[in-house]
N, C-alpha and C positions, 0 to 999 in steps of 0.2 A: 765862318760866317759868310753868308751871300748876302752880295748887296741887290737892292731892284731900284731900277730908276723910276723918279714918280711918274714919266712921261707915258710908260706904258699901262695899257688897263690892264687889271686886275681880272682872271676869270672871276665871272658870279658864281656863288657855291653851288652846287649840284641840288635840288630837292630831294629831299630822305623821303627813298620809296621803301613803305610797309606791305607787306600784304593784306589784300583787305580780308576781314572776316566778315563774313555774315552775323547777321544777328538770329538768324535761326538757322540751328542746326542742320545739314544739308545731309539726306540719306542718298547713297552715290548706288542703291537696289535699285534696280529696274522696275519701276509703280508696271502691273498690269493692267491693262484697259481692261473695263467691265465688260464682257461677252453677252451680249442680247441672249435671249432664249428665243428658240427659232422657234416660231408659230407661223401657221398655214397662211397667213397674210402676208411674212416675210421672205418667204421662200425665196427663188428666183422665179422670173413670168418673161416668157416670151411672148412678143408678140407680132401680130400681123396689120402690118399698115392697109389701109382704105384702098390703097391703088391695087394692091394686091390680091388675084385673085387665085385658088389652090382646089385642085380638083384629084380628089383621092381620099387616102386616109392619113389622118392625120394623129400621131401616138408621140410617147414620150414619156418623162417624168418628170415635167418642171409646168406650173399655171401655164395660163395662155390666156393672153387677151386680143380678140380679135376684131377689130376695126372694118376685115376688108369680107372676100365672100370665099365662103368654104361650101364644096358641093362633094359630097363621100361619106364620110365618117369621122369624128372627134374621140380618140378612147387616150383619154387620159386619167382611168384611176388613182387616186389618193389625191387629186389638186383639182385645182378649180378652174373652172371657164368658165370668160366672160365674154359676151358677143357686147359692144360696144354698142353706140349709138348708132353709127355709120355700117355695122358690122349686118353681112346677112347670111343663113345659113341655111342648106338646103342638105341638112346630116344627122343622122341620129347621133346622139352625144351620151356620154358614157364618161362619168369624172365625180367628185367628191362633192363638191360644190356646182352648182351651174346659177349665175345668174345674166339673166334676159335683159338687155338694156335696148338692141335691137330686134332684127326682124329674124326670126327661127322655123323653119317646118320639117319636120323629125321627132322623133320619140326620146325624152328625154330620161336617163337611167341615172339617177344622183345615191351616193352612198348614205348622204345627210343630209344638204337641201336643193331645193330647185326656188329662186327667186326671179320672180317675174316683176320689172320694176315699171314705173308709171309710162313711159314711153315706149315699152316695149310690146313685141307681139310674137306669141306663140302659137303655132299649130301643131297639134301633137301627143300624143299619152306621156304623161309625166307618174316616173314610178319611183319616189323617193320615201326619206322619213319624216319631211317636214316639207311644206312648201308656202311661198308667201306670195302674195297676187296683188301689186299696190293697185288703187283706185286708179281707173283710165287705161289702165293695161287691157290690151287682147288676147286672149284665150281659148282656143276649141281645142276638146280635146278629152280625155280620161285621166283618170287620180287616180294613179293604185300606192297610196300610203302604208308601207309596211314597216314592223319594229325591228328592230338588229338584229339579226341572222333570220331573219325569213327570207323566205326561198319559192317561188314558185315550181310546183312538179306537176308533170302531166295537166296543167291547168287550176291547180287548186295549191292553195299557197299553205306549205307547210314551215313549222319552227324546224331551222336546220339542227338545233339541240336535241331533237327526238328523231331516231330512228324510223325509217319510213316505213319499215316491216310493223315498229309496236303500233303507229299510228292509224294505221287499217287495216282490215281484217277482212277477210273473201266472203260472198256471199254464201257460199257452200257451207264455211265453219256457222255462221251466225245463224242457218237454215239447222245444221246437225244441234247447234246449244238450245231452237226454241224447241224442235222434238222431242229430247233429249228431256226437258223443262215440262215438257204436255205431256210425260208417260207417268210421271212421278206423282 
């Protein structure tokens, strides 16, 4: 038997540690985050600030939004350009999309549309499938509005789905089938 004197204190008991449980069951799978679906708005987009000015051609494969002054060429198929507010261009443009927010003069080659918005100004033939002109915008220029895969050949705009041999015929043969048609 051990004695203890009363003079000394007593340790206090220890707290009884549990483990805590949750109340809802915890899955220890890695959750995946939901993946956007990437549309042509989401893309990435470079772009060129106001102070910046770029004299040449300018290509790639990612949007472009341009703020500052481009003098040469813009060939960005499949994305879109946007000349900004501040943005001025002095290039023919070549991309998916083009829309106008500033000053542009060049010919514009869009796969789907060319938007011209209320403060901007265009000079230039616009040859796209769609195009939109808000009220107040500036404009000169030519519309050549074609549907999916048309094609301009030698000046006359054919559907790239037909053959350019079935789609005309030589004066020579059309001359032999109306003689040919007058003997009979």
């Amino acid at each position: 038997m051990v004695w203890k004197p009363s003079s000394q204190p007593t340790p206090a008991p220890e707290p009884q540690r549990t483990p805590m449980t949750p109340s809802v069951p915890v899955s220890y799978e890695p959750q995946r985050a939901a993946v956007p679906t990437q549309t042509p708005q989401a893309q990435e987009q470079a772009s060129i600030g106001k102070s910046l000015v770029i004299k040449g051609e300018v290509t790639g494969s990612e949007s472009l939004y341009n703020d500052g002054r481009v003098e040469g060429s813009i060939n960005l198929p499949g994305n879109r350009v946007t000349v900004g507010r501040n943005g001025v261009v002095a290039a023919n443009i070549a991309a998916r999309e083009i829309v106008i927010i500033g000053k542009v003069r060049g010919n514009m080659n869009a796969s789907d549309k060319v938007d011209i918005r209320g403060e901007g100004s265009l000079t230039g033939d616009v040859v796209a499938q769609r195009i939109s002109i808000e009220d107040g915008a500036f404009f000169k220029g030519g519309i050549d509005i074609r549907k999916p895969g048309q094609q301009k050949v030698n000046g006359e705009v054919k559907d790239a789905s037909v053959p350019a041999s079935a789609s005309t015929s030589s004066p020579a043969a059309e001359t032999a089938q109306t003689a040919t048609a007058g003997r009979a």
